[in-house]
C-alpha positions as a printed Julia matrix, in Angstrom:
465×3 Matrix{Float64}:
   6.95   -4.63   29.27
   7.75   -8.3    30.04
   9.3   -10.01   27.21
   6.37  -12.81   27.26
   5.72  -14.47   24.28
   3.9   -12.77   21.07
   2.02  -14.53   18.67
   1.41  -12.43   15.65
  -1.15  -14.14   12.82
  -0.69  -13.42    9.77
   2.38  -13.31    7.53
   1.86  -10.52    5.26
   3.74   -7.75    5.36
   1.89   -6.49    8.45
   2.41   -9.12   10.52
   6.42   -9.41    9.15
   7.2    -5.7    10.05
   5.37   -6.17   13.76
   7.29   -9.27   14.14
  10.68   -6.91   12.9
   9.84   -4.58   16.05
   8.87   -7.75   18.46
  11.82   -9.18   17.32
  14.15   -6.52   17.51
  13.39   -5.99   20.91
  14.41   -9.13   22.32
  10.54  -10.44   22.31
  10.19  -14.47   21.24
   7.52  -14.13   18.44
   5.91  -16.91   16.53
   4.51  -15.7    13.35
   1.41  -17.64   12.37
   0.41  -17.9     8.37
  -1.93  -19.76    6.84
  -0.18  -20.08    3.36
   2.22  -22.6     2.7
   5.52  -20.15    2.41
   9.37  -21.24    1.52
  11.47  -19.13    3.78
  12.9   -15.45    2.56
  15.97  -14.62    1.73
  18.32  -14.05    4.22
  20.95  -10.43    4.43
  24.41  -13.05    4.48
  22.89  -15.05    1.34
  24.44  -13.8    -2.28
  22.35  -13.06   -4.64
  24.67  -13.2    -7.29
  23.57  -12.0   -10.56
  20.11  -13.81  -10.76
  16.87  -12.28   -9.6
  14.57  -14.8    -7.09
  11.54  -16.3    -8.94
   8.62  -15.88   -5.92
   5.09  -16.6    -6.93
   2.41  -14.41   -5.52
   0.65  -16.78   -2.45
  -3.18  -17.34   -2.2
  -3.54  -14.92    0.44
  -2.74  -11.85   -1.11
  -5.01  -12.01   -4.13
  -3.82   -8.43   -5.02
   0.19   -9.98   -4.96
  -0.18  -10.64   -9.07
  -1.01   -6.42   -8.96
   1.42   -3.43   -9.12
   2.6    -1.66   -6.34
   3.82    1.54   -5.52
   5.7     1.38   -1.89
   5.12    5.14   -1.14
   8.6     6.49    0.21
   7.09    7.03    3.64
   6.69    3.45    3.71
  10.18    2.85    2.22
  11.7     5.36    4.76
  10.0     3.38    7.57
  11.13   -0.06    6.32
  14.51    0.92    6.23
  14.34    1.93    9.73
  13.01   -1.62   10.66
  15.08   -3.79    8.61
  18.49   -1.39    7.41
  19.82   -2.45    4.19
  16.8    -3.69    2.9
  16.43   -0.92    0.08
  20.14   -2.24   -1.01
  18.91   -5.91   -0.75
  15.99   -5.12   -2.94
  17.46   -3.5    -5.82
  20.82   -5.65   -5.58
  17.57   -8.26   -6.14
  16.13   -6.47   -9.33
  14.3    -3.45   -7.73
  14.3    -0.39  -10.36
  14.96    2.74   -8.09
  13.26    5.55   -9.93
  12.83    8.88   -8.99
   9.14   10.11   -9.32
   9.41   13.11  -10.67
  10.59   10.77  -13.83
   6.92    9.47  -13.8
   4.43   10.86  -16.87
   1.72   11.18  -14.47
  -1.74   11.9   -16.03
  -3.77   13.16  -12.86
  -6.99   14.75  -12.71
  -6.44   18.28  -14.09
  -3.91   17.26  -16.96
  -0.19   16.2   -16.65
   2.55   16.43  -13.66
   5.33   18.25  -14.33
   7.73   16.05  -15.31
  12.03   15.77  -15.22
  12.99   17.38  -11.53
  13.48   15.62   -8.47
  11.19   14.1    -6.07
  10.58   10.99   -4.27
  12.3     7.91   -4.92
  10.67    4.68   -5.37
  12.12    1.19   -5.33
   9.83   -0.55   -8.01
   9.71   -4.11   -7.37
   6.83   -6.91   -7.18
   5.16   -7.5    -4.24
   6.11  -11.54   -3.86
   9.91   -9.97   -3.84
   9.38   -7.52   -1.68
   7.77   -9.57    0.54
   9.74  -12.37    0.09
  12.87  -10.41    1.06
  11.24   -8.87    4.19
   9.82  -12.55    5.32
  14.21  -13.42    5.0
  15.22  -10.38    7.19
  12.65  -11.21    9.79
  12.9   -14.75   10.36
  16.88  -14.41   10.78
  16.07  -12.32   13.59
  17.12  -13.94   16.96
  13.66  -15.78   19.15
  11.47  -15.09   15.79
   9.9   -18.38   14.49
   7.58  -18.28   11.23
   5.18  -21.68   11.03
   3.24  -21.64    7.7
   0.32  -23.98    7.07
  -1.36  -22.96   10.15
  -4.87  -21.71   10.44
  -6.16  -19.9    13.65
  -9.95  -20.55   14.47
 -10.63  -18.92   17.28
  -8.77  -16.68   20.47
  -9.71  -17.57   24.2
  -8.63  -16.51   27.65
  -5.98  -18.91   29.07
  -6.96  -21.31   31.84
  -4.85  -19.06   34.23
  -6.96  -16.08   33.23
  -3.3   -14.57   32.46
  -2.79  -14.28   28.92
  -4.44  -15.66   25.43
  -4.63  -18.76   23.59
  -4.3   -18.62   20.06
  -6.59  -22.01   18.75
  -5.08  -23.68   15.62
  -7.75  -25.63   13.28
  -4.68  -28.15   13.08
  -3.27  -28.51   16.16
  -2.52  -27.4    19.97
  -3.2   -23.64   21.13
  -0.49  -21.52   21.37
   0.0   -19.25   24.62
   0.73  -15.86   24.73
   1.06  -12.92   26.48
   0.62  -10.77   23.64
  -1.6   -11.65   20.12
  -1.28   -9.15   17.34
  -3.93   -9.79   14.71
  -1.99   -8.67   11.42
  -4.44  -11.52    9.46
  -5.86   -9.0     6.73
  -8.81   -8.04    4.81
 -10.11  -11.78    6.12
  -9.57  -11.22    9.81
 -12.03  -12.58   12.49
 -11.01  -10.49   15.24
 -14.21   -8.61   15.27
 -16.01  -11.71   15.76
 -13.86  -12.85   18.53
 -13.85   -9.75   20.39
 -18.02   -9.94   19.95
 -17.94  -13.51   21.34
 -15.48  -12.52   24.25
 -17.97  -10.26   25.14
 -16.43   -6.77   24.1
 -19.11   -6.02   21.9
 -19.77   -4.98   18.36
 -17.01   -3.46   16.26
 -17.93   -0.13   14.29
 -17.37   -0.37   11.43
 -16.79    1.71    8.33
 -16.94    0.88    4.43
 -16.66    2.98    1.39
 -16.4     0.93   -1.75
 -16.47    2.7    -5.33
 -16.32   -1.03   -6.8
 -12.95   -0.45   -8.06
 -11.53   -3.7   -10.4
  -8.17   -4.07  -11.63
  -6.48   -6.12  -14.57
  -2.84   -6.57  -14.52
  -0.31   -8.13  -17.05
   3.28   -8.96  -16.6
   5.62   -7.78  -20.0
   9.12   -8.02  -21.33
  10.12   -4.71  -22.67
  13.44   -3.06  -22.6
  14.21   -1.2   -19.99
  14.64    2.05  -21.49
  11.36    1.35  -23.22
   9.97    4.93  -22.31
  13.24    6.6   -22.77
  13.62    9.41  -20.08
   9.96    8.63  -18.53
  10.61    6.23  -15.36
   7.25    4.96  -16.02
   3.12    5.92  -16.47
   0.35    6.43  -14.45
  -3.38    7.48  -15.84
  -5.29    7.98  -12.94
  -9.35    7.84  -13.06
 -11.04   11.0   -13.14
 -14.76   11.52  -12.0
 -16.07   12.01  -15.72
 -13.53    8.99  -17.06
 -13.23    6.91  -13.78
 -10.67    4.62  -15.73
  -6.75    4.27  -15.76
  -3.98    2.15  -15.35
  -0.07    2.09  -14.67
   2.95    1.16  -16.24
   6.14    0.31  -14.0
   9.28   -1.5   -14.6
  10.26   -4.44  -11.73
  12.93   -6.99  -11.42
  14.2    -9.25  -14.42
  13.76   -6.56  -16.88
  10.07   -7.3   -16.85
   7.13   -4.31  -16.57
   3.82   -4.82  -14.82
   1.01   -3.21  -16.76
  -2.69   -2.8   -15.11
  -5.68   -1.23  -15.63
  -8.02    0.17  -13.34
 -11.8     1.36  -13.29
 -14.74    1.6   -11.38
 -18.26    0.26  -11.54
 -19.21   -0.11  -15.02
 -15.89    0.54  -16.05
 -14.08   -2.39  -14.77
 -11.6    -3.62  -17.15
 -11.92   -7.31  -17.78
  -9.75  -10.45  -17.49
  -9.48  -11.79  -21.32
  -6.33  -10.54  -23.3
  -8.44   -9.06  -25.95
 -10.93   -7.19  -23.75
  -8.13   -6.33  -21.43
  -6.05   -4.28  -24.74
  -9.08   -2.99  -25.97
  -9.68   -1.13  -22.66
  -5.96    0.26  -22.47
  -6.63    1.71  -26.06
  -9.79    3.6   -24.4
  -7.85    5.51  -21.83
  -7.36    9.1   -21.71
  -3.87    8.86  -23.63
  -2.36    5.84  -25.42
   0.74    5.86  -23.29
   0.18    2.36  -21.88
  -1.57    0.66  -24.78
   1.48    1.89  -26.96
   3.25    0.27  -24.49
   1.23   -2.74  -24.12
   1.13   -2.99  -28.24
   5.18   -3.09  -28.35
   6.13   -5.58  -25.79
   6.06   -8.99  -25.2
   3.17  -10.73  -22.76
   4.63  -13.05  -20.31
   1.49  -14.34  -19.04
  -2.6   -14.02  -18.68
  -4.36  -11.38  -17.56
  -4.93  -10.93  -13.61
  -7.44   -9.48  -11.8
  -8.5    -8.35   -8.29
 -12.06   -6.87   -7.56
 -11.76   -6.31   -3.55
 -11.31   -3.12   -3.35
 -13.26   -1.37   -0.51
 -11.74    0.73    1.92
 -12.86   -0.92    5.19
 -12.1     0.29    8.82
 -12.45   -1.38   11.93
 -13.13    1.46   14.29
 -11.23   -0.53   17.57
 -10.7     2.79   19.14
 -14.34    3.66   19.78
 -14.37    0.17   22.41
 -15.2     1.27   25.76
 -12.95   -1.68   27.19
 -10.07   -3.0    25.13
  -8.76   -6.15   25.79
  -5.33   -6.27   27.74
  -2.24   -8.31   25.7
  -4.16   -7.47   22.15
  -2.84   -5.81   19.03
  -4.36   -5.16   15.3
  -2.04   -3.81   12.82
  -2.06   -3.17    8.86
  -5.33   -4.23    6.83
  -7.18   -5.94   10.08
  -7.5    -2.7    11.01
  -7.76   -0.31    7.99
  -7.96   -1.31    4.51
  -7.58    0.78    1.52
  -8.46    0.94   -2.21
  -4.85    0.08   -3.31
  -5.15    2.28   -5.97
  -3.86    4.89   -4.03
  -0.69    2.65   -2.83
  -1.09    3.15    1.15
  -1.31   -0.33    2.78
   1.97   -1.41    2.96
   3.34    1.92    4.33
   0.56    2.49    6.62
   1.49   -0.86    8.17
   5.1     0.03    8.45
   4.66    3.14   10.04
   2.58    1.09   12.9
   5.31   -0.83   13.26
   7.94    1.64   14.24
   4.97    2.69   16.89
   4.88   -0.4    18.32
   9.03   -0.16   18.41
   8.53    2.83   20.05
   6.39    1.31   22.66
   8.3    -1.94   23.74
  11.82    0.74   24.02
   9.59    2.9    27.32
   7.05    1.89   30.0
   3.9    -0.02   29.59
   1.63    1.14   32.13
  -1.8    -0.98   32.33
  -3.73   -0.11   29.15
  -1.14    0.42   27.26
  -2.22   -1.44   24.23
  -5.46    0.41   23.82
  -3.09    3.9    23.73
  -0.9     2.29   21.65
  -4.04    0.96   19.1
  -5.44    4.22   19.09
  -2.02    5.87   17.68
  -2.14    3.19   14.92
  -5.91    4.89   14.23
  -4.31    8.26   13.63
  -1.66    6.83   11.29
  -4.5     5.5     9.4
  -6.11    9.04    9.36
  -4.76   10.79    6.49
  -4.28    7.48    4.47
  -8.17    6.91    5.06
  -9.02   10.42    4.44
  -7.56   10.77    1.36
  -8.7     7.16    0.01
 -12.16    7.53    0.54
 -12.34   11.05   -0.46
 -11.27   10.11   -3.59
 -13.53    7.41   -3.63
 -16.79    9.1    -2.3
 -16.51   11.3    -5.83
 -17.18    8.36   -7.66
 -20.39    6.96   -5.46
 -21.97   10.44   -5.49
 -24.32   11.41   -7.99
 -23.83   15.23   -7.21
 -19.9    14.77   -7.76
 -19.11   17.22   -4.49
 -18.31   16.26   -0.74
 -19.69   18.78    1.86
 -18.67   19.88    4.91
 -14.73   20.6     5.64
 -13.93   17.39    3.88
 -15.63   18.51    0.79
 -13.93   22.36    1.4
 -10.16   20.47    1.63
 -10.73   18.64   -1.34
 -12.21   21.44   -3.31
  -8.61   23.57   -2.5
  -6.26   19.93   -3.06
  -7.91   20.43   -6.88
  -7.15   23.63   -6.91
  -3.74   22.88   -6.18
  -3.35   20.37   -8.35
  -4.5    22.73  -11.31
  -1.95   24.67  -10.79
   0.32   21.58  -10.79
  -1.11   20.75  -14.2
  -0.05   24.19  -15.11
   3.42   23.78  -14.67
   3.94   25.24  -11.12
   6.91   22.42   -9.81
   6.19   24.01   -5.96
   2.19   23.13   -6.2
   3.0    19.49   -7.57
   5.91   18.79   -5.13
   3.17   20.07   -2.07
   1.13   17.52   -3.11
   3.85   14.38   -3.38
   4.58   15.18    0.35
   0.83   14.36    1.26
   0.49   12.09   -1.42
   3.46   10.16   -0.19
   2.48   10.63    3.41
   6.05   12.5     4.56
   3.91   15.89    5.47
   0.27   16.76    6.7
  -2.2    18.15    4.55
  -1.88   21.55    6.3
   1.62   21.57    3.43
  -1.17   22.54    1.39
  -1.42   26.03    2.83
   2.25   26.87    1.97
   2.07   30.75    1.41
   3.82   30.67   -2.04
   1.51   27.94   -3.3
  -1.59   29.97   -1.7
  -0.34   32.91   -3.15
   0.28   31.18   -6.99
  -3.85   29.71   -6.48
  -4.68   33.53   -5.58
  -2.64   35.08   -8.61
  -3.79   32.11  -11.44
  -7.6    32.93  -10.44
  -6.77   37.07  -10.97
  -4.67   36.45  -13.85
  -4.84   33.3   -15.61
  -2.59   30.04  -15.58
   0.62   29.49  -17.91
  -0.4    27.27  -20.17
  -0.94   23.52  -19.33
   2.32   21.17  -18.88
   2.91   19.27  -22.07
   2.77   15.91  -22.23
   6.09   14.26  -21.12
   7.91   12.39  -24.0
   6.49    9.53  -24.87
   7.01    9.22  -28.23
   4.77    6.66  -30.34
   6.99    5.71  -33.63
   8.92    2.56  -31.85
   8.21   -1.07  -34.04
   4.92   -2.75  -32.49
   5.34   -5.92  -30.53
   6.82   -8.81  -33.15
């Protein structure tokens, strides 16, 4: 591959962890945004003992949300940027192991108190913010904010692209990687350079979320790392309850249709105190609010089916949510991207025979596979009036429950199985593990243990003063 210049739009953290590969390559990369950002962090800056105050940005409506960076994606990051786990929590991050979670999941409670995953639990403006640092100190990388891209023509030459700024000149480049989001106009462009329409895919369960920043202590919950209620088919609402930097904890609730909690304080606690358990109200009702209530209703998973195009166009790229977007309930987005990223590594280290990017954009489709798969089979449930998927979708999600039941049942095997799909470090076929297929086998011949008990969250601390 020539090291031509890249212009990657969109500063999210798609676009920053292509840029990390680009840039760690040797590639000059400009990173287009159309957000008004102050530069990140940098690795040689000291943090001292203060945590940085960053302010979620227009363009990532979800930014005032939780999330979960599943530790697939915080594997992959680490690979990209090393030393940005340490960078994160020497920021505020809470590393928490998740087998420390009280997780409330479809068939009753996780077993709770052995090891699993960790998680670094952070905001997304830090994490972000941190990443956008680490990238733009890499060498030939340039980040211009402020910038909005209308439009992507052939150059002059017929050798290369032009990227067309609303407010200003085109940039050339030899390579465009369209890492602009949920928003992203590529399909258009692609229609009007004459590449036809883009399939396209949507499942939407009209999932909302509310979300409130608290101060609580941090040992709040004790022994529990934090809470998550997840939605059920019957009860499709929940929330979660996670500690992040400067000793602060980001409450939100989460339902679907109907059930979509609302944005007024009042409304917003009286939904909490209608969940399955009163885990996160009691938390709610015995901390301090540090703001209003937030909320994000675009929630679809969408996919952009590039791969089916009989004729991909040479010196393109799409990456993260331009290509595949997913209900964030689940937590996928962010590690989904990252994982393409360390692809597109992988590609700019060997050759680049002609065509290479379509290869290389159908390999970020199969990363998106299993994320997609289990998003919107998840989300069908809630769209169907008959409750059950058919075919060998419906058949894989019928034996997931099944493990999961036994999960709820105290088997520590079944629930760890699941975490590795869950957090995208194994394939579904995990599932299948001959002591967990044996356990399903013996719990339908001769019962289940009893259910695992509720983790302790006890309920007799002194309400919020």
């Amino acid at each position: 591959m020539s090291a031509g210049h890249t212009v990657v739009i969109g500063a999210g953290m798609a676009g920053l962890l292509a840029a990390a590969a680009l840039g760690a390559a040797g590639r000059p990369v400009t990173v287009l945004e159309q957000d008004q950002i102050a530069p990140g962090l940098r690795p040689e800056q000291d943090l001292g003992q203060s945590t940085p105050t960053v302010s979620p940005r227009p363009g990532v409506p979800q930014g005032r949300q939780p999330h979960v960076l599943l530790h697939r994606g915080l594997c992959a990051i680490e690979e990209l940027l090393p030393g940005l786990r340490a960078q994160l929590v020497a920021a505020g991050g809470v590393p928490l192991d998740t087998g420390n979670l009280a997780w409330l999941g479809q068939q009753g409670w996780a077993p709770f108190g052995t090891p699993a995953f960790e998680l670094v639990s952070a905001t997304r403006p830090l994490v972000e913010y941190l990443v956008r640092g680490r990238v733009a100190a890499l060498p030939g990388v340039s980040l211009l904010s402020g910038v909005r891209v209308r439009g992507l023509s052939r150059a002059p030459s017929g050798d290369g692209w032009l990227v067309e700024r609303a407010d200003g000149p085109s940039l050339r480049a030899d390579l465009v990687v369209d890492a602009s989001g949920h928003g992203s106009r590529l399909p258009r462009w692609l229609t009007l350079l004459g590449h036809g329409q883009v399939p396209t895919s949507t499942v939407d369960a009209r999932f909302g979320y509310a979300g409130r920043v608290y101060r609580a202590p941090a040992d709040v919950l004790g022994r529990v790392a934090g809470v998550v209620v997840l939605p059920t088919r019957e009860v499709p609402a929940g929330g979660v309850a996670l500690p992040v930097e400067g000793g602060r904890w980001m409450v939100a609730a989460v339902g679907a249709g109907e059930h979509r909690p609302p944005r007024d304080p009042e409304g917003f606690d009286g939904f909490l105190n209608r969940l399955r358990d009163p885990a996160l109200a009691d938390l709610a009702a015995r901390a301090r609010p540090l703001g209003e209530v937030a909320v994000h209703r675009r929630t679809g998973n969408v996919r952009h089916h590039y791969e089916r195009l009989r004729h991909w166009p040479a010196g393109v790229l799409v990456t993260g949510d331009s290509l595949c977007a997913f209900n964030p309930v689940y937590g996928q987005g962010i590690t989904v991207a990252a994982v393409q990223a360390l692809l597109l590594r992988q590609s700019l280290t060997g050759s680049t025979a002609p065509g290479w990017e379509g290869r290389l954009l159908r390999r970020f489709a199969r990363a998106a596979d299993l994320p997609w798969t289990i998003a919107t089979g998840e989300d069908v449930g809630y769209l169907r009036t008959d409750r059950r998927s058919g075919g060998v979708a419906g058949l894989f999600g019928r034996w997931s429950g099944e493990v999961d039941r036994l999960a709820a049942h105290g088997n520590v095997r079944a629930q760890r199985t699941l975490d590795r799909v869950y957090h995208l470090m194994d394939s579904p076929t995990c599932l299948f593990d001959p002591m967990v297929v044996a356990s399903v086998i013996r719990g339908r011949l001769l019962g289940l243990p009893a259910p695992t008990p509720r983790p302790p969250l006890g309920r007799d601390l002194a309400p919020r003063s």
